[in-house]
VOGU-3710 file (C-alpha; in Angstrom, 3 decimals, decimal comma):
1> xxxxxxxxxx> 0,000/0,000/0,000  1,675/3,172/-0,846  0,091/5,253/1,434  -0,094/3,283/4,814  1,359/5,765/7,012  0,105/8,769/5,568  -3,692/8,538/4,772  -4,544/6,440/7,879  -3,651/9,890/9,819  -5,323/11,489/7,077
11> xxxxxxxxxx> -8,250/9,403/7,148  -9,004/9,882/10,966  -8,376/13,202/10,756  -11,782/12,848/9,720  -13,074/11,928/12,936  -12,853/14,855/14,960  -10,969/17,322/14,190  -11,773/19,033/11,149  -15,483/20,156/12,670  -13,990/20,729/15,757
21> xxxxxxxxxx> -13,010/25,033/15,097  -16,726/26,144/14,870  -18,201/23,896/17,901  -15,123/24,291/20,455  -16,232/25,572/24,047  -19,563/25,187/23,279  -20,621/21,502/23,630  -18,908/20,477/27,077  -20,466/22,192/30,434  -16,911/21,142/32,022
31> xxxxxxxxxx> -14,279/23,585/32,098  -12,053/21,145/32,168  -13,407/19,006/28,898  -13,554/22,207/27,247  -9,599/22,523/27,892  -8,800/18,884/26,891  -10,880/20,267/24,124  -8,603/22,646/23,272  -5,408/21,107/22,871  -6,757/18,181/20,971
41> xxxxxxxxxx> -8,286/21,119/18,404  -4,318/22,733/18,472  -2,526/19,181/18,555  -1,217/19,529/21,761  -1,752/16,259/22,853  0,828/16,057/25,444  -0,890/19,270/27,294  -4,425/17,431/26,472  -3,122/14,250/28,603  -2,318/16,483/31,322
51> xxxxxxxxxx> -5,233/17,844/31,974  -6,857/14,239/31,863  -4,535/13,075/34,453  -5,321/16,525/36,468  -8,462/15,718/36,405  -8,597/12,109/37,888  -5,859/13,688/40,304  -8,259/16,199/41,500  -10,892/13,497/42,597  -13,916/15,214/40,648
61> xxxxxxxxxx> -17,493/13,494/40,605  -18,286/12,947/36,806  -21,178/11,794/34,942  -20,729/8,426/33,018  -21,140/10,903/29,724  -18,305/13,379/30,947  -16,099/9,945/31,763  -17,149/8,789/28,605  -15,643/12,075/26,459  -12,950/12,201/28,818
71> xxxxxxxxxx> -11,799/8,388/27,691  -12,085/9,171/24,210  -10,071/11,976/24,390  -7,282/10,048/25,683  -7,864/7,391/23,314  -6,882/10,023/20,374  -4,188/11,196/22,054  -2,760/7,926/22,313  -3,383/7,319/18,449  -1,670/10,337/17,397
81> xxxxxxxxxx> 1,389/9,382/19,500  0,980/5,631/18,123  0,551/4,082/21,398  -2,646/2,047/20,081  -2,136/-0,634/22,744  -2,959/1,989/25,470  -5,491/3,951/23,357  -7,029/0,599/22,605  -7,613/-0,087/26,646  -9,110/3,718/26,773
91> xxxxxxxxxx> -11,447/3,083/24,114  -12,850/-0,464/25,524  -13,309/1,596/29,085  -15,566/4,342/27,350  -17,385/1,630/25,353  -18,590/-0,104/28,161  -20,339/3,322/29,590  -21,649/3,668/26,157  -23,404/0,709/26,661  -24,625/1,376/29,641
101> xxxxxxxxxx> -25,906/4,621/28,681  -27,385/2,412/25,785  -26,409/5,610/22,967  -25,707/3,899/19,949  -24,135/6,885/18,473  -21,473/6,993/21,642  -21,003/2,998/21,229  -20,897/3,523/16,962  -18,094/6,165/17,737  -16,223/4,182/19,985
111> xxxxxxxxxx> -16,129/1,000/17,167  -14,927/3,603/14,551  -11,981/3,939/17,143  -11,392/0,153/17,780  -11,127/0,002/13,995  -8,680/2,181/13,751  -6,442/1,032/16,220  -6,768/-2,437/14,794  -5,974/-1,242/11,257  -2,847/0,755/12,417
121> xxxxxxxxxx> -1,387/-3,059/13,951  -1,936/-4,293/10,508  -5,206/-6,147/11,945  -7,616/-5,886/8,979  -9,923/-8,343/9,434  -11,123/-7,411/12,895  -10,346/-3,467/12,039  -12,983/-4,382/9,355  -15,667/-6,081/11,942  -15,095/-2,892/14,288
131> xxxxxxxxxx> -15,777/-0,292/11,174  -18,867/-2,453/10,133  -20,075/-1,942/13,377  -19,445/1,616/13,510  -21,281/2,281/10,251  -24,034/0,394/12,083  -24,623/2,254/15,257  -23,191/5,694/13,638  -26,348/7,726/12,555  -25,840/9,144/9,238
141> xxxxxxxxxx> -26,398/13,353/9,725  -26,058/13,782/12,906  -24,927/17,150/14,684  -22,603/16,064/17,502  -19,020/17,085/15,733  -17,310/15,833/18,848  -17,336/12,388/17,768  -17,175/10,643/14,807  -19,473/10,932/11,514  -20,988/7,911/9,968
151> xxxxxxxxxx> -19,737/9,001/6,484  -15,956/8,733/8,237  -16,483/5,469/9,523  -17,412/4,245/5,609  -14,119/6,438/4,987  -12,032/4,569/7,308  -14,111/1,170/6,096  -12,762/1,369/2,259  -8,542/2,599/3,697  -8,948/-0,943/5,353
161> xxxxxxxxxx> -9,659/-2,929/2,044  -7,470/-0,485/0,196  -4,307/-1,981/2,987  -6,480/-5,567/1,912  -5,834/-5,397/-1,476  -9,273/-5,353/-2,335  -10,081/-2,032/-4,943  -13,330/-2,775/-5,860  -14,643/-3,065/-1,912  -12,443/0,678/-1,186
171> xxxxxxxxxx> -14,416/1,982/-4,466  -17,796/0,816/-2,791  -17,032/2,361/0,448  -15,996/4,793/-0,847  -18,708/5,946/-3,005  -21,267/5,172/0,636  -19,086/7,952/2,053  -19,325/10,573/-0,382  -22,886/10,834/-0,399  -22,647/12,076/3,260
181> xxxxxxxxxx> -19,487/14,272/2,885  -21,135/16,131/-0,377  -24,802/16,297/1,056  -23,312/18,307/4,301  -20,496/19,825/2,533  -16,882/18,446/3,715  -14,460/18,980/1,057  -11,957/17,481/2,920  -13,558/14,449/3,421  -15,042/14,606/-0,009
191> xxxxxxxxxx> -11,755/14,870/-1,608  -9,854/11,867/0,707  -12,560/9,900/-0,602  -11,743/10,891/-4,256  -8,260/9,687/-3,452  -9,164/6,691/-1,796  -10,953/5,968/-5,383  -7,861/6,777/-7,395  -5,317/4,319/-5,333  -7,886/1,970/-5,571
201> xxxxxxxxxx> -7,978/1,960/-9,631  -4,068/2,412/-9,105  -4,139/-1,228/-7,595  -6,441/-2,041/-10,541  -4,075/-0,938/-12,975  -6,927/1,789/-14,734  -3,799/4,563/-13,891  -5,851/7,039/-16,212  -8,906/6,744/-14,185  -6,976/7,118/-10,827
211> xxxxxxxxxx> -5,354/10,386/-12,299  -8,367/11,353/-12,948  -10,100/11,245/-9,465  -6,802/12,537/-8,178  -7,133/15,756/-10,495  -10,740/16,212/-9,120  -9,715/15,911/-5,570  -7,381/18,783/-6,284  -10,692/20,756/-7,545  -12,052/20,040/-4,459
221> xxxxxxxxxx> -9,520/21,472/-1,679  -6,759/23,420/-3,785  -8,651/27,160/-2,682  -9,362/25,136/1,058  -5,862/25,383/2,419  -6,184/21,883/2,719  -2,458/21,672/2,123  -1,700/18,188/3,694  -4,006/16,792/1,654  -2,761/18,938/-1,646
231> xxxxxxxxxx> 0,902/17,392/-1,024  -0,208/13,787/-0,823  -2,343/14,540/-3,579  0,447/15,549/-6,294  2,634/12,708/-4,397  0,314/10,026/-5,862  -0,296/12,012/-9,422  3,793/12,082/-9,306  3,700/8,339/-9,028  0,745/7,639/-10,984
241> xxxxxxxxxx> 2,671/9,487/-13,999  6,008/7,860/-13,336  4,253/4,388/-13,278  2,454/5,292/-17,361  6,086/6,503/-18,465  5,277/10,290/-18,457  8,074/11,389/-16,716  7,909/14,829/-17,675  4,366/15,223/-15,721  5,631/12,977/-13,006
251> xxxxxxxxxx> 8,644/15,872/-12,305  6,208/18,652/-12,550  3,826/17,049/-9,981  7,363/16,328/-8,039  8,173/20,030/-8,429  4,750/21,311/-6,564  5,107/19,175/-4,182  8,025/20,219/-3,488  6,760/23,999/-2,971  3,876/22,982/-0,891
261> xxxxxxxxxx> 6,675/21,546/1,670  7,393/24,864/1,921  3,952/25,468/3,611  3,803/25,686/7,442  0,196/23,880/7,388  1,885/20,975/5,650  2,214/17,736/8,304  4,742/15,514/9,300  2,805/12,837/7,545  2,331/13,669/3,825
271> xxxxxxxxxx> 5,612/14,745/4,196  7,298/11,764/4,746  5,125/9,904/2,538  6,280/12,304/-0,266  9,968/12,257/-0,110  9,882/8,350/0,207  7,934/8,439/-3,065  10,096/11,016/-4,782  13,605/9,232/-3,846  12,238/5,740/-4,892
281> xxxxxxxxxx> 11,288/7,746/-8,222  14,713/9,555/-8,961  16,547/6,388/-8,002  14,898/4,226/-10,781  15,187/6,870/-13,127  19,155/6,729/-12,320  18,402/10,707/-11,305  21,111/9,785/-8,470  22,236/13,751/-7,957  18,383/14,934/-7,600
291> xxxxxxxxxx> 17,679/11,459/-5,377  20,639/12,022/-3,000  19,858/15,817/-2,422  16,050/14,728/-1,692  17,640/12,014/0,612  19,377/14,432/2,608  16,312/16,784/2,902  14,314/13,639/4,226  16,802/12,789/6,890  16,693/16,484/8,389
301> xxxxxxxxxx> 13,258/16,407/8,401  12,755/12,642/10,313  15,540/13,610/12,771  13,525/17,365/13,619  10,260/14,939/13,961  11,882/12,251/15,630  13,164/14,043/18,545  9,856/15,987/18,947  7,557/12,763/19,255  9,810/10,761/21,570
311> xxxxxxxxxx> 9,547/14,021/24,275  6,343/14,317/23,584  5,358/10,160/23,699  7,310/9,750/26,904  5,621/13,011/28,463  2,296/11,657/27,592  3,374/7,705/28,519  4,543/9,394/32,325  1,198/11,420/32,822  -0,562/8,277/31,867
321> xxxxxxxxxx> 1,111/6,238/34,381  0,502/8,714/36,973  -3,212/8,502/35,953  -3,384/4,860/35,866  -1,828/5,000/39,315  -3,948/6,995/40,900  -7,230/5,503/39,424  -5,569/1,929/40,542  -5,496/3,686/44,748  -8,938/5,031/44,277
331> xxxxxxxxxx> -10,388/1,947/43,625  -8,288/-0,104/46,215  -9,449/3,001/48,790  -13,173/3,093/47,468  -13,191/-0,875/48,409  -11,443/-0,731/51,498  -14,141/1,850/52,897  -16,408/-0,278/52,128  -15,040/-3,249/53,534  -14,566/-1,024/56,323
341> xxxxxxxxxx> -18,163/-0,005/56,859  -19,373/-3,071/56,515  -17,308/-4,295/59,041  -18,213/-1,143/61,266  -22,031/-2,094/60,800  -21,576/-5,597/61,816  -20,171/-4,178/64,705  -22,921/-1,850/65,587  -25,151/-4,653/65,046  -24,060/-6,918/67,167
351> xxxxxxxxxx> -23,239/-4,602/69,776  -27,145/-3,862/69,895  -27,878/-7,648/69,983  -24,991/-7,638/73,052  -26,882/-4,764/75,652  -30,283/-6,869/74,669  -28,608/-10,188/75,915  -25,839/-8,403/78,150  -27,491/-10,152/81,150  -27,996/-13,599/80,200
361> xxxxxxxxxx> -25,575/-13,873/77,488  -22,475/-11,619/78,273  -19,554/-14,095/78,905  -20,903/-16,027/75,508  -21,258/-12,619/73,611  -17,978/-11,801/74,474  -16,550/-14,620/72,852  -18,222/-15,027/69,852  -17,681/-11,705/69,363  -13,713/-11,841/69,817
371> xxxxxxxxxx> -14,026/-14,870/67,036  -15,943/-12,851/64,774  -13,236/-9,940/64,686  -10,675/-11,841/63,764  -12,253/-13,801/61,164  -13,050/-10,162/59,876  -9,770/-8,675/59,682  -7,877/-12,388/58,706  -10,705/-11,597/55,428  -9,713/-7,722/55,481
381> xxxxxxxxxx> -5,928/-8,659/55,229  -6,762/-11,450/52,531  -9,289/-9,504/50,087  -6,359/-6,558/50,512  -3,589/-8,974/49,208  -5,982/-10,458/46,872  -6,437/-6,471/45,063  -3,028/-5,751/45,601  -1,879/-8,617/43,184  -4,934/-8,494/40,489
391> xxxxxxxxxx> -3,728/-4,319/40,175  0,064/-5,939/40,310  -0,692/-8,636/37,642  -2,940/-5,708/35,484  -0,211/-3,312/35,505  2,344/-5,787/34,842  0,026/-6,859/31,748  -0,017/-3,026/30,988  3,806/-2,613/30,872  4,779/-5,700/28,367
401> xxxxxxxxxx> 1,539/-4,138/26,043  3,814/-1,486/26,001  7,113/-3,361/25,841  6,009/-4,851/22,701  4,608/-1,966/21,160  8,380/-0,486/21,706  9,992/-3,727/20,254  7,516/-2,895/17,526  8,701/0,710/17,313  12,291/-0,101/17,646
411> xxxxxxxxxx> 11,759/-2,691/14,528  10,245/0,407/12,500  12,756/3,250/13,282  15,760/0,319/12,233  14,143/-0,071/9,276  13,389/3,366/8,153  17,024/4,936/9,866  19,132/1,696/8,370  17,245/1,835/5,306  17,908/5,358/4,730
421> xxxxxxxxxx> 21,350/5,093/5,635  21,599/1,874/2,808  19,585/3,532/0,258  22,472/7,028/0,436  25,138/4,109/0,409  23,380/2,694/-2,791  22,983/6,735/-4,266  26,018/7,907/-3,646  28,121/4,645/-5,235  25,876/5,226/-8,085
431> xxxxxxxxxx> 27,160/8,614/-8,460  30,816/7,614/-8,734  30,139/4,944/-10,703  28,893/7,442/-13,443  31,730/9,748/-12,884  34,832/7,388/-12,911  35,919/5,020/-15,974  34,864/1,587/-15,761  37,721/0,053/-14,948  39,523/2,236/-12,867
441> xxxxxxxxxx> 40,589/1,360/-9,003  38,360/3,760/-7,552  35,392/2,120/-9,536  35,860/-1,209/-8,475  35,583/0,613/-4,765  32,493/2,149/-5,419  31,401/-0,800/-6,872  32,006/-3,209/-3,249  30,975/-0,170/-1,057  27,306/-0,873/-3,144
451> xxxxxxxxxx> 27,616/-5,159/-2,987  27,782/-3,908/1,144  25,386/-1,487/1,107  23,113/-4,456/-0,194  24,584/-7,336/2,530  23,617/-4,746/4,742  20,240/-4,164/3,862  20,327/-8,046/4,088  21,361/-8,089/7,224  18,955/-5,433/8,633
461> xxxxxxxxxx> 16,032/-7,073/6,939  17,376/-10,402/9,085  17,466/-8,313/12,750  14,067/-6,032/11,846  12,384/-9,574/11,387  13,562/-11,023/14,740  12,735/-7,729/16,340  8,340/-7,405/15,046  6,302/-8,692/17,768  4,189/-10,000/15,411
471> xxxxxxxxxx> 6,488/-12,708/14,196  6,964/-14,379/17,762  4,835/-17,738/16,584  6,649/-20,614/14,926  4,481/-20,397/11,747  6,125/-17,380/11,072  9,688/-18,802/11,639  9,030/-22,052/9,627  8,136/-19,647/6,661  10,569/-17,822/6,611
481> xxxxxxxxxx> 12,653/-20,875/6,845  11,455/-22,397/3,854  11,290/-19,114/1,832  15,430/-19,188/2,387  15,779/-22,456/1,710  14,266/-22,746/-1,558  15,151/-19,312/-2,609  18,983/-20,183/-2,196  18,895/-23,741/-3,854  15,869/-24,092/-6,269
491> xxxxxxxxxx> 17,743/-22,795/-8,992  20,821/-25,079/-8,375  18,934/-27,812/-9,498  18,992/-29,052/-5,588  16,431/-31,218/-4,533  14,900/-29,645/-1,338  12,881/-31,584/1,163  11,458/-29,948/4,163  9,634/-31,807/7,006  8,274/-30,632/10,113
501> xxxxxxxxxx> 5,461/-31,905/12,544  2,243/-30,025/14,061  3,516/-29,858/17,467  5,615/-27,002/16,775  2,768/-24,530/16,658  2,679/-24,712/20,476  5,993/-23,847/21,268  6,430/-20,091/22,825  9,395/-19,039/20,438  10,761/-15,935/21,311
511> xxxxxxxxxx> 13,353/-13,486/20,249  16,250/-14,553/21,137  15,411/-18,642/20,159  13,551/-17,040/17,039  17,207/-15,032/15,811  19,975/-17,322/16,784  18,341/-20,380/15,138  16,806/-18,828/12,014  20,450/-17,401/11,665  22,076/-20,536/12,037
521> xxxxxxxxxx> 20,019/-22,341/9,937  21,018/-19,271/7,252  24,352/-20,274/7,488  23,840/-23,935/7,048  21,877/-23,175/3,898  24,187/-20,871/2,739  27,472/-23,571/2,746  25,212/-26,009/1,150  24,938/-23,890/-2,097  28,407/-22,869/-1,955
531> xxxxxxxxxx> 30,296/-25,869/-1,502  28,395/-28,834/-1,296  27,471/-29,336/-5,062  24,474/-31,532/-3,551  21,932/-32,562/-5,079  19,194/-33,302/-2,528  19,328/-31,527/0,512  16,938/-33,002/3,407  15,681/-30,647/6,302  13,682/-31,533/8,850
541> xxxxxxxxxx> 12,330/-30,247/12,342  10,977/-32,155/15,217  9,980/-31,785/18,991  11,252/-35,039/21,268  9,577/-34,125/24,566  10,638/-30,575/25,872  13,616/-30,891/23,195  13,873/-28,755/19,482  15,355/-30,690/16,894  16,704/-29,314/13,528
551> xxxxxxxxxx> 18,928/-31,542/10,826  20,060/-30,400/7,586  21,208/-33,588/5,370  23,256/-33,091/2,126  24,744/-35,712/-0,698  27,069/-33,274/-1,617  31,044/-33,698/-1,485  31,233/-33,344/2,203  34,461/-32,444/3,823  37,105/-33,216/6,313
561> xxxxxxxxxx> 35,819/-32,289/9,752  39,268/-32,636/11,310  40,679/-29,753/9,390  39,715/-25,894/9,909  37,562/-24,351/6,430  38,193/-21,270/5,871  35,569/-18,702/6,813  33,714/-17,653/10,184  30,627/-19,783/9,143  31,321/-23,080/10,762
571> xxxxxxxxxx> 31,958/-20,651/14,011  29,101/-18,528/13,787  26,773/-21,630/14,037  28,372/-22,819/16,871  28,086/-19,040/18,539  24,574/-19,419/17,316  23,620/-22,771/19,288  25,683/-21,391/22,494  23,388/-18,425/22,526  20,477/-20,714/23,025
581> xxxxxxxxxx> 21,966/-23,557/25,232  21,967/-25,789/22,180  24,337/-28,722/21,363  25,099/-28,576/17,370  27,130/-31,995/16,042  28,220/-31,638/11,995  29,380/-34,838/10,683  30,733/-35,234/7,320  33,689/-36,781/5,062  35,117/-36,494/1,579
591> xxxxxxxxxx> 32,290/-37,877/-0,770  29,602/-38,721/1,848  27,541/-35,366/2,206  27,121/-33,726/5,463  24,821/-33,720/8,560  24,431/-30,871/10,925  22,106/-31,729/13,892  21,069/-28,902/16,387  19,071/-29,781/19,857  17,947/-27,179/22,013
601> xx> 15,419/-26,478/24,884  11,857/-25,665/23,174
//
């Protein structure tokens, strides 16, 4: 999808903010909502966070609907600062008091949310069931601008098949949303949903009909100041252009785009999106001097952003915390006064029911009475320890959500900063390859530097993988597995067998098992289409009890195990299978193949 990062912001723009500048201070009776308000409407979400945590900190009665905006507040703050594991949490909170208020608008607006989030993890399918919903409860028309618009939940509905690969579904969508946007009048929203149309015919291939819609989403917001939305606009009319072979009209589109960066209303977002489109662009059409200036003018720009969101996402993660924190004591307080008064009104009562049968029953009351104290604060002590660990265990739950969503992070800003570094690498060879002669010295450098540049990209591709959550499953590591195997030796005329039983899908691999044995099993692929001349290579994986077993079996030439081969790769496996406790054995001889056996803890 070429515009993942960029029109999902775009998209949910929709949601709120763009009705928010003629209905702000006038909706909420809270002063305080009215702030939060505020900053959301100036994008000053770490100040907007702060006043939510001031006011759970200040211990204010509010109504379920005040609690309600409150949560969904935070829950956009949290999705601007891409902390959708938190903001996910927020938004299930203020759906449950739309439910109890039974407002299907306030429960359709919280589902739009939910599908968001989930389409921002890459979760289509249930992003899709959320935005279904959404469209469901969402009334179409209605007059509360706070929250979202049913026409921006069919919006958000067709950017999830468009990340599906499925056109003709974004084009239907699509369409639903337009008749909304045009009959009230959002030109924004109108003209997101002509480029929604256009990528989807882009997909199609129909790159005349996608220029098309792009062109007429211009018409719509090019006198708006809609400038975010201009930029990403001539971005995909650039590419659209470049892809037909009209490379004149792809520069010019290049060109404006290039002035609207210029802009100070111009975000972060379509920003990004456009220089990553440009650079790809100049670099296939060998433009290398034009490519590696527009490289250089990305990199500023990501490092000013950079620095700015991690202040701001650690500002808001620390306020959050504190929130979390407090809410956590309230409700251990709120149920140890009423534990308390409880056990103060079983008191009183049975201190009445003592002066009635003082006289008769004094020495018995007495004792019964010592008995039932005890057994009340034995209970007291127990429910306290009991809530101390569920709020323990829940925040503990709470911190590796957000452990993983860093991992996740982490994996991202590798791949973009690495990548970026890589693609210069690649640029800048390219440029003295043009300028010196062929077979010159200096050539032949710039020539390796770009072979490294690529075993680097390799390399990072390799460590970004091991890094994503989302490949912690052992599905994901067989794949990727086979896809190396058979990519390295299929066209070496080697035979490849690959075996491997169902009980591996319950094994917990993480990312340290996940690296070190994908990595070593690399290696062992590698030296079979190197040196083995094999021609049937047998690989198979197994679980013996609590025990991982891989083997890799050639017929190749084999080799004298008593001697040292040249080369670190014979080492590296063996630093491999120390990393995870493993035992690796590699037997071979001259003219008998080779077997190299790894067992490890699963």
């Amino acid at each position: 999808m070429r515009r993942i990062a960029c029109l999902i912001v775009l998209t949910f723009s929709l949601v709120t903010i763009n009705q928010r500048s003629a209905h702000a201070h006038t909706f909420f009776n809270d002063s305080l909502l009215n702030v939060v308000y505020h900053y959301l409407d100036t994008y000053q979400y770490d100040e907007a966070e702060r006043i939510i945590s001031e006011v759970y900190k200040s211990k204010k009665q509010m109504t379920p609907l005040e609690e309600y905006y409150l949560l969904c507040f935070e829950a956009e703050v949290m999705y601007y600062n891409v902390l959708f594991g938190i903001g996910t949490e927020s938004t299930l909170d203020a759906l449950r008091i739309a439910e109890s208020l039974n407002n299907d608008t306030l429960i359709g607006n919280c589902y739009n949310f939910l599908g968001l989030f989930a389409m921002n993890e890459s979760n289509t399918q249930d992003a899709i069931g959320y935005l279904r919903k959404a469209v469901y409860f969402l009334p179409a028309y209605h007059h509360n601008y706070s929250i979202a618009l049913q026409y921006q939940a069919y919006a958000n509905l067709a950017e999830c098949f468009l990340k599906n690969n499925q056109p003709d579904s974004a084009i239907y969508y699509s369409n639903l949303s337009q008749i909304e946007a045009s009959a009230i009048n959002r030109k924004r929203g109108m003209a997101l949903n002509q480029l929604n149309i256009g990528d989807a015919y882009f997909l199609k291939g129909a790159t005349n009909v996608a220029i098309k819609k792009y062109e007429e989403a211009i018409q719509l917001i090019e006198l708006d100041h809609q400038i975010d939305v201009l930029q990403t606009l001539y971005t995909a009319l650039m590419t659209c252009y470049h892809a037909n072979g009209n490379q004149r009209m792809a520069m010019n589109y290049l060109n404006l785009a290039l002035q609207t960066d210029t802009n100070k209303a111009v975000t972060a977002y379509s920003r990004i999106y456009f220089y990553k489109q440009a650079i790809a662009i100049q670099q296939k059409n060998k433009n290398y001097q034009s490519a590696f200036e527009l490289q250089n003018r990305f990199n500023e720009i990501k490092q000013q952003n950079e620095k700015k969101e991690i202040e701001r996402r650690n500002k808001i993660l620390e306020r959050y915390y504190e929130k979390s924190k407090l809410l956590a004591l309230a409700n251990l307080d709120g149920e140890l006064k009423e534990n308390e008064l409880q056990r103060k009104n079983l008191i009183t009562y049975f201190l009445i029911a003592l002066v009635i049968f003082c006289l008769l029953l004094s020495i018995s009351i007495y004792y019964l009475f010592r008995q039932r104290s005890n057994m009340q604060k034995a209970e007291h002590h127990a429910e306290l320890d009991r809530l101390t660990l569920q709020k323990e265990l829940e925040q503990q739950k709470l911190k590796s959500d957000v452990i993983l969503e860093e991992r996740d992070r982490i994996a991202k800003e590798l791949h973009d900063d690495l990548g970026s570094l890589s693609s210069s690498i690649h640029i800048m060879s390219g440029l003295l390859e043009n300028k010196l002669n062929q077979d010159s010295r200096e050539n032949m450098l710039a020539q390796k530097i770009s072979r490294n540049a690529k075993q680097l990209s390799e390399t990072l591709s390799d460590l970004v993988w091991a890094v994503y959550s989302k490949n912690d499953s052992f599905d994901n590591l067989i794949e990727r597995m086979k896809n190396h195997a058979f990519e390295m030796l299929q066209y070496q005329d080697i035979e490849i067998h690959f075996k491997y039983n169902d009980q591996l899908r319950d094994i917990d691999v993480g990312i340290v098992l996940r690296k070190n044995l994908f990595l070593l099993f690399k290696e062992a692929i590698n030296n079979v289409a190197k040196y083995s001349k094999a021609s049937i290579v047998n690989i198979e994986l197994n679980r013996s009890e609590n025990k991982l077993i891989l083997a890799i079996i050639d017929n190749g030439i084999g080799f004298d195990t008593t001697t040292q081969p040249s080369g670190n790769g014979l080492s590296n496996m063996k630093s491999r299978a120390e990393a995870i406790s493993g035992n690796l054995s590699i037997e071979s001889a001259p003219g008998n193949g080779t077997c190299i056996m790894l067992t490890c803890l699963s």
